[in-house]
N, C-alpha and C positions, 0 to 999 in steps of 0.2 A: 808280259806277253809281247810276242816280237810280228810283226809282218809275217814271219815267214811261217807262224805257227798260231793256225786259225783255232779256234773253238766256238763252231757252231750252240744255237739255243739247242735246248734237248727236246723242245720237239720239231726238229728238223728231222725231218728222216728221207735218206737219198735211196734209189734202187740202183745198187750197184754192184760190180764183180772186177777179178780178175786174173790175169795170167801170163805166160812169157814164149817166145822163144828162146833159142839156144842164150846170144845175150842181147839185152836191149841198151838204150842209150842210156849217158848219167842222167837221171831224173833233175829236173832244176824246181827249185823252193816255188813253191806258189804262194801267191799273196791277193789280198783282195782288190780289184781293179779301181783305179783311182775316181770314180765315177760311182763307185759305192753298192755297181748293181750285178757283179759277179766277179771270175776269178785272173790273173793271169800269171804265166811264167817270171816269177821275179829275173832273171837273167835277158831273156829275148823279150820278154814284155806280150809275148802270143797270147791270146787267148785260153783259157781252160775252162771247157765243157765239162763236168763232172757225170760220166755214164758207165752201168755195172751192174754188178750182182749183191744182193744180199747174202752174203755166206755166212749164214747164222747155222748150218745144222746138215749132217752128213745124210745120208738115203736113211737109214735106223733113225736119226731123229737124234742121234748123237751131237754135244755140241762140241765146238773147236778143242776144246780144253780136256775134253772125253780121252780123243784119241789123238793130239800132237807130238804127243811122247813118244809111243810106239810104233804112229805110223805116222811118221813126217812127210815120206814117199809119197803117200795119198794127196798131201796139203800140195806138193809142188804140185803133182798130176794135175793137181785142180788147180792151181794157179795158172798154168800153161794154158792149160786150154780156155779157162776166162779170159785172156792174154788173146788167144787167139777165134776169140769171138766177138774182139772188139773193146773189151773194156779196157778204161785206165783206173779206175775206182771200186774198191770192192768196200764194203762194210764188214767188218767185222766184229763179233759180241764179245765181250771181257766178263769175266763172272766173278762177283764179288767175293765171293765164298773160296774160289780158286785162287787168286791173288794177294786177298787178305789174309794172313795165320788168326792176327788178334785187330783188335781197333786200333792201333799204332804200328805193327811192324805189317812189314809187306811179304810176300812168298817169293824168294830168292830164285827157286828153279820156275815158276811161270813167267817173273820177271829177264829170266835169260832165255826162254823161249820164243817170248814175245821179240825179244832184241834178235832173234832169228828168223822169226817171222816177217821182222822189217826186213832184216839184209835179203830176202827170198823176193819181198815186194822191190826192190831195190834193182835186183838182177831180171827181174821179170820185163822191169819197166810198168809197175801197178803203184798206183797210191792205194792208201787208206783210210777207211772212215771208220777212228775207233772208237765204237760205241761201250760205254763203260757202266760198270755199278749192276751188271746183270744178274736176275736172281729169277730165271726161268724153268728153273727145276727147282723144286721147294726140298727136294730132301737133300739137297746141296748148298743150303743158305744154314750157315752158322748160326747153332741156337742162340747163343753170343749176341749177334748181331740184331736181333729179331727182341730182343730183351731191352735194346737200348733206348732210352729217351732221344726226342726230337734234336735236342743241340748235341747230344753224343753222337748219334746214326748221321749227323751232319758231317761232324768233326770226321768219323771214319769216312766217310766219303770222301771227304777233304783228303784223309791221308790215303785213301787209293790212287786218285787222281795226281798227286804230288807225286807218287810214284813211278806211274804210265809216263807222265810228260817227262821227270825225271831219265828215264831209260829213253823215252823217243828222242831227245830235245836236238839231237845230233842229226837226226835223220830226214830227210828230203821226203823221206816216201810217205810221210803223214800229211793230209789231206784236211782232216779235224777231226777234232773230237766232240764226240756227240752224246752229250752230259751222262743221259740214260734215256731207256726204250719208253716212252709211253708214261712221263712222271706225270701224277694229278695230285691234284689239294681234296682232301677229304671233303665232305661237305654235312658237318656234323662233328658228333665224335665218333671215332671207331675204337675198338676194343683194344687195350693193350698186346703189341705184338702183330695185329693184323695192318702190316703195312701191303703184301700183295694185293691184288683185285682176284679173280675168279679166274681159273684156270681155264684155257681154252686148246681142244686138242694134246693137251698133258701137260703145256707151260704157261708159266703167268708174264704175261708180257705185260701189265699195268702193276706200276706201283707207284705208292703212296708219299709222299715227302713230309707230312705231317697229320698223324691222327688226329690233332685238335687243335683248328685253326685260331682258337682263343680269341675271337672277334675279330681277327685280322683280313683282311681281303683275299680271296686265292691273287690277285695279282701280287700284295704285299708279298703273301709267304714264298710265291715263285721266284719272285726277285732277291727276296734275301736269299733264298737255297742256291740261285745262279751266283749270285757276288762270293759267295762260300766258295763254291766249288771252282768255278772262274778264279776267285783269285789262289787258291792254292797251284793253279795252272801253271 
């Protein structure tokens, strides 16, 4: 892990967007300010405010990954104008299912998407907060995935994440990454497979990191799931 490429805890969660005019300036590296209590421009050493949009979900309720293929137009439209309502920081949701083929290989065409979704934050003058491991639509999370034990569903995490940073690791316009939406420690056992929480308005935005905490503390198990995922980073 380098200065110039933060990975916030995953339950950090930022309200943020954003957008461009025609062109903006080259974005410079951020890094966390030597005083330990916020951000600033690695090059001029300024200040970095982190303020935006949530861009988790189209007016349909559609998420990024839905319609980035066919309607790219739509995604700049919306950048511009987050752009031009002030933000520099937008969030954006990665969905595991879409990314991942199998628990080792990654998905080649979301992977070059994604690497155009930066060059668009790039031109815009937007950073990013990418929020990863999304599984907000349950009929788009791999049965695969939902089958695997605690240190496998890890492992593939790991290998999503090694991915993401993989393709970002060149780019300025990344902001952090933001483990995943909403992770908790069961408290109990839960049933094999039931890593989600309870749907709200049609998506699950809590999930689970361990069906059965085997005596261990939720601090323990959150800290080992962070060092996993962190160090694959």
């Amino acid at each position: 892990m380098t200065p110039r490429l933060l990975v916030l805890l995953p339950l950090v969660s930022w309200l943020l967007a954003a957008g461009a005019p025609a062109r903006a300036a080259a974005l410079e590296w951020l890094q966390v300010s030597r005083d330990g209590k916020g951000f600033t421009r690695a090059a001029s050493g300024k200040p970095f405010v982190p303020w935006g949009f949530n861009y988790d979900h189209d007016e349909p309720g559609r998420l990024l990954e839905d319609y980035w293929l066919a309607e790219w137009p739509k995604v700049e439209e919306d950048f511009r104008e987050m752009k031009d309502l002030g933000a520099n920081v937008v969030r954006v949701h990665l969905q595991f299912g879409k990314f991942m083929d199998t628990a080792e290989k990654p998905n080649e065409t979301s992977l070059k998407q994604l690497a155009k979704l930066l060059t668009l934050a790039e031109r815009t003058g937007l950073y990013l907060d990418l929020t990863g491991l999304g599984c907000y639509h349950k009929a788009d999370v791999p049965a695969w995935y939902d089958l695997l034990d605690e240190r496998t569903r890890w492992a593939a995490q790991a290998n999503f994440w090694a991915a993401i940073a993989k393709q970002c690791s060149a780019s300025p316009a990344v902001f952090c990454y933001d483990l995943m939406n909403e992770p908790v420690v069961a408290v109990g056992k839960r049933k094999p497979g039931e890593w989600l929480g309870g749907a709200f308005a049609g998506k699950h935005f809590v999930q689970f990191i361990t069906l059965d905490a085997a005596g261990r503390t939720p601090h323990t198990v959150a800290s080992e799931w962070i060092r996993t995922l962190t160090k694959a980073v």
